[in-house]
C-alpha positions in Angstrom: 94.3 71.3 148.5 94.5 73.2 151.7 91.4 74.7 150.9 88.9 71.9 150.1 86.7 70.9 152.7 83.5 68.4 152.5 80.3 69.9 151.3 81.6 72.7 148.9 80.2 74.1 145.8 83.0 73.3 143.1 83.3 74.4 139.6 85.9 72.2 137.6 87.6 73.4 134.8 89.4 72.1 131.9 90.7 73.5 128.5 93.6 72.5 126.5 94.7 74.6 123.4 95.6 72.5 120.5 93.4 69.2 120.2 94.0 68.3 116.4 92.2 65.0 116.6 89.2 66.5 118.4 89.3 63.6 120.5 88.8 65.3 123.6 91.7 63.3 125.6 93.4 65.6 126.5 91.1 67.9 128.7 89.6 64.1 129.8 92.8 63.9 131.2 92.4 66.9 133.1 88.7 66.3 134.6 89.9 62.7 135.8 93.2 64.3 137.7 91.2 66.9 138.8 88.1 64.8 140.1 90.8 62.3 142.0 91.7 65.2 143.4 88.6 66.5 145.2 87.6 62.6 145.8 90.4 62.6 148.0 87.9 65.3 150.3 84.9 63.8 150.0 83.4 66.0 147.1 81.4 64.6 144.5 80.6 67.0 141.2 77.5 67.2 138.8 78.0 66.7 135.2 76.8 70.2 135.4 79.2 71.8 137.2 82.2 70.6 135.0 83.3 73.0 132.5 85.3 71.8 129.4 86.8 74.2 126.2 88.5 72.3 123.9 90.9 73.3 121.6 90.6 77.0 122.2 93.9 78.8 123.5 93.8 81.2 126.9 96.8 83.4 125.8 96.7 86.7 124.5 96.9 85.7 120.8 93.4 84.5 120.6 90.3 85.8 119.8 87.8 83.1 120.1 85.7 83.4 122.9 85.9 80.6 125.5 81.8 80.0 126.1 82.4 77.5 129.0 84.6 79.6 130.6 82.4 82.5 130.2 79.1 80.2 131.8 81.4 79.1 134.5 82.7 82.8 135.3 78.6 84.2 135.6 77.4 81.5 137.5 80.4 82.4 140.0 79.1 85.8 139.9 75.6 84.3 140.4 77.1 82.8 144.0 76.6 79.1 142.7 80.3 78.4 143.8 83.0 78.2 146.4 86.0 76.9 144.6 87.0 76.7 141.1 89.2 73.4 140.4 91.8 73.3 137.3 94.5 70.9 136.8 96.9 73.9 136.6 96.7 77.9 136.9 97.5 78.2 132.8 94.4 75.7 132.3 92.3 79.4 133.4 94.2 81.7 132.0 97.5 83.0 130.2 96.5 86.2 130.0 97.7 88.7 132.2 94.3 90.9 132.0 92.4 87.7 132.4 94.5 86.7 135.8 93.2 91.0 137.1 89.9 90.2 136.3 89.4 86.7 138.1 91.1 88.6 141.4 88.8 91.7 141.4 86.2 88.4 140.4 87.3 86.5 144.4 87.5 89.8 145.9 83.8 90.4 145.1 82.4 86.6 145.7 85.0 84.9 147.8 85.4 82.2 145.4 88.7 80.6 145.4 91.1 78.0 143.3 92.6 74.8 143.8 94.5 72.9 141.7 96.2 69.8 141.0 99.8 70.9 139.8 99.9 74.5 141.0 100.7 75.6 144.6 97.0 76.5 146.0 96.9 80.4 146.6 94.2 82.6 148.3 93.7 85.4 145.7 92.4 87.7 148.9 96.0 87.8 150.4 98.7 90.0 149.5 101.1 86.6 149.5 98.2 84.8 147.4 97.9 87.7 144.5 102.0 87.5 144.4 102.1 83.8 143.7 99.3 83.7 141.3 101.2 86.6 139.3 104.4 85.2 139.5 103.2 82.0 137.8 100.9 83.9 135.1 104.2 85.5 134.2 105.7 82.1 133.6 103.0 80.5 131.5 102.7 84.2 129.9 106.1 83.7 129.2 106.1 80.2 127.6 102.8 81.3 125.0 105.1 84.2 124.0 108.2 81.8 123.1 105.9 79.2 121.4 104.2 82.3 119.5 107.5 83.5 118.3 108.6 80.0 117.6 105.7 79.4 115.7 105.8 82.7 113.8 109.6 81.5 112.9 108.5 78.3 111.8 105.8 79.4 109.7 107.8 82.3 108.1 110.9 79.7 106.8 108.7 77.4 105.8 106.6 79.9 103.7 110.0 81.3 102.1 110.9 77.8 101.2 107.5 77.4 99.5 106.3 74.8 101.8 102.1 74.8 102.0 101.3 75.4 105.8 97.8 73.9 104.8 95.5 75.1 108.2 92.9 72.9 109.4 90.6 74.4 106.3 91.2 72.8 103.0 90.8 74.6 100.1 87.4 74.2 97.9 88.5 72.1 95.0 91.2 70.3 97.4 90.3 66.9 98.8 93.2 68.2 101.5 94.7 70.9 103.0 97.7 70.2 102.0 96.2 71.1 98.3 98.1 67.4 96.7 94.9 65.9 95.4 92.0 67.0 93.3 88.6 66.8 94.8 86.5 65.1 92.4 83.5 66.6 92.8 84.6 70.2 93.1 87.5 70.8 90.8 85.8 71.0 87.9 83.6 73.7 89.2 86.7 75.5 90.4 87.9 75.5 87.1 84.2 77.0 86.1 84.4 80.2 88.4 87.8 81.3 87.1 87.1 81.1 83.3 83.2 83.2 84.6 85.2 85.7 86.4 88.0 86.0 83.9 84.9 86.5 81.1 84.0 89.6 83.6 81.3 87.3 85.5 80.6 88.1 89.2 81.4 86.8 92.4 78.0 86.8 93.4 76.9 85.0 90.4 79.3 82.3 91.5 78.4 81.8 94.8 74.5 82.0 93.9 75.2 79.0 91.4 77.0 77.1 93.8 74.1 77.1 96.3 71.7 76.2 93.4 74.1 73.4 93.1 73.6 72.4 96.9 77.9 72.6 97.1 79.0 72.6 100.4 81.7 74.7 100.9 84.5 74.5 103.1 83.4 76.4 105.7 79.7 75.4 106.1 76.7 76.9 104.3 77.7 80.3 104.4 80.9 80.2 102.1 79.2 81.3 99.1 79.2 85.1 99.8 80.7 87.3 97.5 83.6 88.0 99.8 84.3 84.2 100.0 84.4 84.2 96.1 86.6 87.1 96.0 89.3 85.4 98.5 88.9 81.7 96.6 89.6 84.2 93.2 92.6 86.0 94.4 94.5 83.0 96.0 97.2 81.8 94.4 97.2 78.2 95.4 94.6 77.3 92.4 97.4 77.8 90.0 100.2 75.9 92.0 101.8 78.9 93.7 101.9 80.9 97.1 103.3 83.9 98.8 106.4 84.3 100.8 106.3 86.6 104.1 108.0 89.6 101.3 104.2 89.0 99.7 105.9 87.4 96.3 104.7 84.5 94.4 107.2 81.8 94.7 105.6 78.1 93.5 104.5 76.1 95.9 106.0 72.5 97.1 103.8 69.3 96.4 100.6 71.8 95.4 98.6 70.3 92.0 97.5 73.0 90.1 93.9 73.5 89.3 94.0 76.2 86.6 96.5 77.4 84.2 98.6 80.4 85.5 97.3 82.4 82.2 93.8 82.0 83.7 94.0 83.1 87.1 96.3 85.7 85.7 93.2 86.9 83.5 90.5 86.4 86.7 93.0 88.7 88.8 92.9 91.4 85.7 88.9 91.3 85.7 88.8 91.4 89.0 91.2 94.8 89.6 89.2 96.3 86.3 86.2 96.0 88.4 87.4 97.7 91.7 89.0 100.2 89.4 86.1 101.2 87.5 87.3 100.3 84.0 85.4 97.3 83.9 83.1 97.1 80.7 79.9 95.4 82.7 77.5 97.7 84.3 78.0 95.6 87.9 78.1 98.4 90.0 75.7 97.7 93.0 77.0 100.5 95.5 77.1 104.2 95.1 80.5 104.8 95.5 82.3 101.5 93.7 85.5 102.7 92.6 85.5 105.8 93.6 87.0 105.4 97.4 90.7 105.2 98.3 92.6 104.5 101.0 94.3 107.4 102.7 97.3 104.6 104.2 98.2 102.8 100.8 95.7 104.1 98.2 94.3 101.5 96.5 90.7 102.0 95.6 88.4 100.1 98.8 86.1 97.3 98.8 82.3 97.0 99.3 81.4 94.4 102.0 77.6 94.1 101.9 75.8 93.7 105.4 75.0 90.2 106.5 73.9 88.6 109.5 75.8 86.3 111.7 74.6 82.7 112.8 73.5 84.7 116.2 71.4 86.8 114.1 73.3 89.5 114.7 73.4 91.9 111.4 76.5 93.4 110.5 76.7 96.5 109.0 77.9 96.6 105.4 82.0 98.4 105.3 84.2 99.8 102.9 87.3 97.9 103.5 90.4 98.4 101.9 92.2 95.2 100.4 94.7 92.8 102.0 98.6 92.7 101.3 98.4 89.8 99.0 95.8 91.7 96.8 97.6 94.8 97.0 96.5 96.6 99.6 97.2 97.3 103.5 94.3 95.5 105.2 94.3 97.9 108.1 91.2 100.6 107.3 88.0 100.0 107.1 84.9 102.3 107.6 80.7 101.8 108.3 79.0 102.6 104.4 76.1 104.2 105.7 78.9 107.1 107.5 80.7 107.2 104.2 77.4 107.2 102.2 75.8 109.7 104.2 79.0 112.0 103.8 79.5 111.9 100.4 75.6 112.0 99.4 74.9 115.5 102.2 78.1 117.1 100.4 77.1 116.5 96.6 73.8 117.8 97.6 75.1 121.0 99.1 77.3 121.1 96.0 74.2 121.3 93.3 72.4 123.1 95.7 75.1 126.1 96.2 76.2 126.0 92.6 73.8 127.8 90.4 75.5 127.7 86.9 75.5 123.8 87.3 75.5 123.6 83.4 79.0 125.7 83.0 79.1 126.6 78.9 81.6 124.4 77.6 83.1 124.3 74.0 80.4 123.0 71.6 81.7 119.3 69.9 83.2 119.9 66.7 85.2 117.7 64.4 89.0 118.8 66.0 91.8 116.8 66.0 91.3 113.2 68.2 92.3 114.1 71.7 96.0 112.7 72.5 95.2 111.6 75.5 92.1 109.1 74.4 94.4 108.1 71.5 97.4 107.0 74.6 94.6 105.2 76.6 93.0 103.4 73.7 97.1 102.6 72.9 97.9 101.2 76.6 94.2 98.9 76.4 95.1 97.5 73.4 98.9 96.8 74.7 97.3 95.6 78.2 95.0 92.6 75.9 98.2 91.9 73.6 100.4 91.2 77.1 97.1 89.3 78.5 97.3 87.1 75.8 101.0 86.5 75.8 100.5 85.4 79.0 98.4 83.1 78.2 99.9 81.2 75.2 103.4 81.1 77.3 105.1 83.6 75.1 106.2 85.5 77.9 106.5 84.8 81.5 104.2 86.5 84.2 107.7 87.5 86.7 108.9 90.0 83.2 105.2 91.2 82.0 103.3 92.2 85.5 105.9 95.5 85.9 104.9 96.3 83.0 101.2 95.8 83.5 101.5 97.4 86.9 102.8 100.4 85.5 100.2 100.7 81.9 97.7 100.3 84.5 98.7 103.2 86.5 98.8 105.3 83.4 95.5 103.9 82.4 93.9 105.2 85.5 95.7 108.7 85.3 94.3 109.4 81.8 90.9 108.1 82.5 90.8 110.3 85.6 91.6 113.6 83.4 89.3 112.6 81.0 86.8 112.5 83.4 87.6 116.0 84.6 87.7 118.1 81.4 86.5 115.4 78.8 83.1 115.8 76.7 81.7 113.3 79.1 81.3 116.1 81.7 79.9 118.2 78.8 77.4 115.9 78.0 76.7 115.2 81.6 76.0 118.6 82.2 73.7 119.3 79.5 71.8 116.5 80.0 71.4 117.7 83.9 71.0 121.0 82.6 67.8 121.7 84.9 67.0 119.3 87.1 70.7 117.9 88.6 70.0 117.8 91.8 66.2 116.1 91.4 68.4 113.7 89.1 70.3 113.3 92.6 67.4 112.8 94.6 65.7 110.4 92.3 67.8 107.5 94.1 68.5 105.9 90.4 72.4 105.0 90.9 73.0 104.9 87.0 72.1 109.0 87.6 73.6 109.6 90.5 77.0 108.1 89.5 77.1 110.4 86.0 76.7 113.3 88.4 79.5 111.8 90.5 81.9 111.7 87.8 80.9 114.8 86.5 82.2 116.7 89.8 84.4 114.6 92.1 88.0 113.7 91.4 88.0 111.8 94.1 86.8 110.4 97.5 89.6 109.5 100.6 89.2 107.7 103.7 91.9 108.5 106.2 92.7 106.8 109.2 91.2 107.8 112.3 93.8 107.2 114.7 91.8 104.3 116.6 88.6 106.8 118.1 85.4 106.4 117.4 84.2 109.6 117.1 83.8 112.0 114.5 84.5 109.3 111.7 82.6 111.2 109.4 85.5 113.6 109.6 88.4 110.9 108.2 86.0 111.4 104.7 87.2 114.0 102.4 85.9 114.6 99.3 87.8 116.3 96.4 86.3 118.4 93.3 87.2 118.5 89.7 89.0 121.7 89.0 86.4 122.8 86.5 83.2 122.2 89.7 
């Protein structure tokens, strides 16, 4: 308290990092310790000046943004104070990058720090910067041990099938826990798996939920397609979860709200639809199933553009999936870079290539191809599994290998008869003449023949964390025949 003197400006500051009841108490706590404190001096302090986050961490291993902080911190820039007051030094920070930047922050303004439990320092000494270090090392220190404790806890108790239920039930749920139906929503849960297992569309979900006025789970915007798409793929609706190997073990206590044949059959539509081989003409983007992943190669994921609640708009992405659907999680790329990419090197393609319509063997009555006879053998084997699924006859553990590996067959052959198939034949008679007006008439039904008709396939590699030249992580690769 050594440097608190009648008459100063003072900034108090209180946070605390877990406050399940959202009770405030225990940064309440804080602000009376810390106003006792500078009573003791003389100084009174303005509702104004008196700076509370609650439940939001200071360490490292957050990323939400602490606003009061952040107010307090410019209106210390602004010269509106001459001594910030926190119970402790770890009630301002844990961070080590944060602890830099609120020393270069007193070396600039003079402002300086008192607190109620910590030594008092003067951050413009040599001796003060020390001190304050030493102790940001300690509470640095104990996040790290809690984090790795946590981590520990969370991994055994995943393993052992036990539902670590967050502070965000799922829709359907009346807790997080998942132990009890909610009766108004279960019954529509039940509804959006049989629509998407019957080839429906996330977006068709979510637009009939807000015709419903539903409120989802995490406020009014829930409904998005990508919502749907993460409700769809999670386990938990059918009484089972993943362990930290990414397997489904069942989970402990959880009430199942669909049958596992169902969900089973929603996850099928749903990979027939990012592969391609989906039946319903559903493809809003240009390049649906046609991008792959140059880290795990799965086929990538439109996320359309929306704006946030600050009205920022985001760009729409092509993301590639999460582990627990398959994927790696860890690429994703702007659409409109992607977009432009492919779309300027199609174009320089039908503009370079002047025998477009190559002759090709005319149609005659030959022998079936073999390889449409296999494909038309592995879809009719994939239902027949489907449906033994779902009567019971055979258990999901034994079939999904064997799904897993019909359907990487299923996409080799459809790939080769995309390359040297009558498709392309007929695609290129029909574009005899006009291809690349076909290509700049914008219809996507058009442009997407012409896609299949010359590109094998299109890979986004990863970029190594820079920024530039992205358009350079996009390669493109032509059929043999083009």
């Amino acid at each position: 308290m050594n440097a608190l003197k009648p008459g100063m400006r003072v900034a108090v500051y209180c946070r605390i990092s877990r406050d399940f009841t959202r009770g405030f108490l225990g940064v309440n706590r804080q602000r009376r310790d810390v106003l006792e404190m500078l009573a003791q001096v003389g100084i009174k302090v303005p509702l104004r000046n008196i700076f509370i986050d609650d439940d939001i961490s200071a360490s490292s291993y957050t990323r939400k943004k602490r606003p009061a902080y952040t107010e307090m911190i410019r209106r210390v820039r602004d010269g509106e104070f001459d001594i910030i007051a926190a119970y402790t030094t770890s009630r301002i920070t844990r961070n080590p990058r944060d602890l830099e930047s609120l020393i270069e922050l007193s070396e600039e303004t003079g402002v300086q720090f008192a607190f109620v439990k910590s030594p008092p320092v003067d951050l413009n000494s040599a001796q003060g910067k020390a001190i304050v270090r030493i102790l940001n090392v300690i509470d640095t220190q104990t996040s790290d041990t809690t984090a790795e404790l946590v981590r520990r806890q969370k991994k055994a108790a995943r393993d052992a099938g036990i539902l670590d239920g967050g502070r965000n039930r799922a829709f359907g749920y009346a807790t997080n826990r998942c132990t009890e139906f909610h009766p108004d929503e279960v019954e529509h849960v039940r509804w959006m798996f049989k629509h998407i297992a019957n080839n429906g569309l996330p977006g068709e979900v979510g637009a009939r939920f807000r015709e419903l006025g539903l409120g989802g789970v995490m406020g009014s915007s829930a409904w998005r397609p990508n919502h749907i798409h993460k409700m769809i793929r999670n386990p938990i609706y059918m009484g089972m979860m993943r362990n930290s190997d990414g397997e489904l073990i069942q989970a402990g206590g959880v009430k199942p709200i669909v049958k596992a044949g169902l969900w089973r059959s929603a996850q099928m539509a749903m990979d027939a639809r990012a592969l391609g081989t989906s039946q319903v003409p559903r493809k809003k983007y240009l390049l649906s199933g046609k991008l792959t992943c140059g880290r795990c190669g799965s086929i990538l994921l439109a996320q359309a553009p929306f704006t946030q609640g600050n009205g920022y708009t985001k760009a729409g992405q092509w993301k590639c999936r999460t582990r627990n659907e398959g994927g790696c999680g860890q690429l994703s790329r702007r659409m409109d870079i992607v977009d432009g990419v492919v779309v300027s090197t199609v174009e320089k393609f039908l503009r370079d290539v002047h025998d477009f319509d190559q002759e090709t063997p005319a149609d005659t009555d030959a022998d079936p191809d073999p390889k449409r006879a296999e494909l038309a053998k592995i879809t009719a084997e994939l239902e027949d599994i489907r449906q033994a699924i779902e009567r019971g006859d055979v258990g999901p553990k034994d079939a999904l290998p064997v799904m897993a590996a019909a359907r990487r067959r299923e996409t080799v052959l459809r790939s080769e008869l995309r390359a040297s198939g009558s498709q392309a034949t007929r695609t290129r008679t029909k574009l005899r003449n006009d291809a690349l007006a076909a290509w700049q008439s914008g219809r996507i039904a058009e442009q997407r023949t012409i896609l299949e008709s010359i590109i094998r396939s299109v890979t986004i590699h990863p970029n190594g964390g820079s920024r530039k030249n992205l358009a350079a992580t996009v390669k493109v690769e032509f059929h043999t025949a083009a």
